[in-house]
C-alpha positions as CSV (number, residue, x, y, z in Angstrom):
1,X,0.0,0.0,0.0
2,X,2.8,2.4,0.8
3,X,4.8,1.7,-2.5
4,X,1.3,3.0,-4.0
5,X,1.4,6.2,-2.1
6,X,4.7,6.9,-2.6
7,X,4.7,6.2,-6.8
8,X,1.9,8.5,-6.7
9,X,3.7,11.5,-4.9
10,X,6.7,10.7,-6.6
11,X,4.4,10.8,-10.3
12,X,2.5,13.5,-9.1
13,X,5.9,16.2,-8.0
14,X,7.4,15.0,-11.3
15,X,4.6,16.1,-13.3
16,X,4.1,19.2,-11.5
17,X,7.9,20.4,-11.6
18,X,7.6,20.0,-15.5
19,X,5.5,22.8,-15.2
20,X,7.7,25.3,-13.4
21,X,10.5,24.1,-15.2
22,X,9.5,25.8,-18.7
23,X,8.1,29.5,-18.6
24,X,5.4,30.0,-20.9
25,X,6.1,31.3,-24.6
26,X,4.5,34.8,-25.0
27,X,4.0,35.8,-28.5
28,X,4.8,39.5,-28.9
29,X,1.9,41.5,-30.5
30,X,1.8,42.8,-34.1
31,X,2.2,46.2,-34.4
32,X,-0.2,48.2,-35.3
33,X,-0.4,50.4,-38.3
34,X,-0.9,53.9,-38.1
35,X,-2.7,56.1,-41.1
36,X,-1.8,59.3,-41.7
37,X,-4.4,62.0,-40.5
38,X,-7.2,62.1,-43.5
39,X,-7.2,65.7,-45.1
40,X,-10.2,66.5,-47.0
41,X,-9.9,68.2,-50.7
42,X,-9.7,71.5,-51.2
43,X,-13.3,73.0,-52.4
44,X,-13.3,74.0,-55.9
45,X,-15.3,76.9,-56.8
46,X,-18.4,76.2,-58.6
47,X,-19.3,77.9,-62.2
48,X,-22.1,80.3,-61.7
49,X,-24.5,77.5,-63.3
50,X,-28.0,76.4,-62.1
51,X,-27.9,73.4,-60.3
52,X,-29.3,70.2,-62.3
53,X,-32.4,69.0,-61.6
54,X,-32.9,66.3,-60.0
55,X,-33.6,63.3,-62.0
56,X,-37.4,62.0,-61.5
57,X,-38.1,58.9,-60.4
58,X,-39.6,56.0,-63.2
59,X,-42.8,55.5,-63.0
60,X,-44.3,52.3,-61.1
61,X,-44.6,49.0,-63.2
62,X,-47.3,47.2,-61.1
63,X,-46.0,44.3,-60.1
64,X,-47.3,41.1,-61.8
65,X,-49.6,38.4,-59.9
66,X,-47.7,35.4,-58.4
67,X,-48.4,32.4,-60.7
68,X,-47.8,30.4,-57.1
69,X,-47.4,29.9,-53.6
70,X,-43.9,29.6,-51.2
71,X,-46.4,28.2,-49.2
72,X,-49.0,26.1,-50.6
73,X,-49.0,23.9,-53.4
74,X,-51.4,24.8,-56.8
75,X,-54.0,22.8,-57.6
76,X,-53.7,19.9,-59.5
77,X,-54.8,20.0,-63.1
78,X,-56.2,23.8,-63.2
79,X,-55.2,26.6,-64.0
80,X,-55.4,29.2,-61.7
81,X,-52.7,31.7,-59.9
82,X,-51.9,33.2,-56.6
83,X,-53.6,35.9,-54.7
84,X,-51.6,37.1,-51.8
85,X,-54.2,39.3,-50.5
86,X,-56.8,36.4,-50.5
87,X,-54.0,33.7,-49.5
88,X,-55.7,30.9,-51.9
89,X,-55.2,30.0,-55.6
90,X,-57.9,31.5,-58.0
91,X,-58.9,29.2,-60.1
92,X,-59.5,30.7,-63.6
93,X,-61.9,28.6,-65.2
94,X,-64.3,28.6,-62.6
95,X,-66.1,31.7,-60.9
96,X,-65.9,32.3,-57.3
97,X,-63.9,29.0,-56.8
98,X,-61.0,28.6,-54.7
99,X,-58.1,26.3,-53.7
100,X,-55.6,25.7,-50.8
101,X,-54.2,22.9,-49.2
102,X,-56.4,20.1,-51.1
103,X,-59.5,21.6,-50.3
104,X,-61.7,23.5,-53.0
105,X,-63.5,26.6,-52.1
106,X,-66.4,28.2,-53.5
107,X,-68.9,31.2,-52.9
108,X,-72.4,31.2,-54.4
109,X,-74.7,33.3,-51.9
110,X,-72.6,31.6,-49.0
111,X,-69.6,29.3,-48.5
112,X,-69.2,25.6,-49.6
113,X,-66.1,22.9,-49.5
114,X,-65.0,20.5,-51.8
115,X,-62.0,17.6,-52.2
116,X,-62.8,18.1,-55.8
117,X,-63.7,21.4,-58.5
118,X,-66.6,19.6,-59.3
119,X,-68.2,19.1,-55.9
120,X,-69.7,17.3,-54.0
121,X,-70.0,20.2,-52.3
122,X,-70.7,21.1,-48.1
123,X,-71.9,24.3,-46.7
124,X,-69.9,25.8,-44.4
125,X,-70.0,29.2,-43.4
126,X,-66.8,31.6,-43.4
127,X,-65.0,30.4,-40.3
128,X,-64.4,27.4,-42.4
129,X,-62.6,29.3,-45.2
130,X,-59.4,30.8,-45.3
131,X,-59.1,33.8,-43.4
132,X,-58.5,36.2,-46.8
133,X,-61.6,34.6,-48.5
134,X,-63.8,35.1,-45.8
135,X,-62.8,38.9,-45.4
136,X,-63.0,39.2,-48.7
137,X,-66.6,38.0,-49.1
138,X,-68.1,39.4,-46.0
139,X,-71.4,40.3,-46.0
């Protein structure tokens, strides 16, 4: 048991006097650069001229629909296109009808739902519409 103790003091003082033995390396610093002072350009006098006028800005191209969704997939098989403002796909062979997320939507004097364009159709009423349509269709 003693020979134990001992190797381990004697392991131990060995490792730690490796430590004192070598002084850490200190890497001197880079020096730093120094810019000369910035001096600004002497002002030119100006030709008595009237100043340009300032150019006008284009006029504003509307921006063209989305054809699609980051979001949502289009319908399958139809064509149809984005609305943002209504956050469903318009279909655009088929008045009033709607699609997101697999689900047909389509207004006739109140709301129905549909798997399909063609129906079968359910009544709902506009808390079972996207939140755009049934702004849009308030009554």
């Amino acid at each position: 048991m003693h020979s134990i103790v001992r190797l381990t003091l004697i392991t131990l003082a060995l490792g730690l006097s490796a430590c004192t033995v070598h002084e850490p390396y200190e890497q001197p610093e880079p020096p730093i650069e120094r810019l000369p002072p910035r001096q600004e350009p002497a002002a030119k006098p100006l030709p008595d001229r009237q100043p340009a006028p300032a150019p006008s800005k284009p006029a504003a191209t509307p921006k063209p629909m989305p054809r699609t969704s980051a979001s949502f997939a289009p319908p399958p098989g139809g064509a149809s296109h984005w609305d943002p403002k209504l956050g469903v796909y318009v279909l655009e062979k088929k008045p009033n009808t709607f699609y997101r997320q697999r689900t047909y939507y389509r207004f006739d004097n109140g709301w129905s739902w549909s798997l399909s364009p063609d129906g079968p159709w359910q009544e709902t009423d506009s808390s079972g519409v996207p939140g755009g349509l049934g702004r849009a269709f308030a009554q």
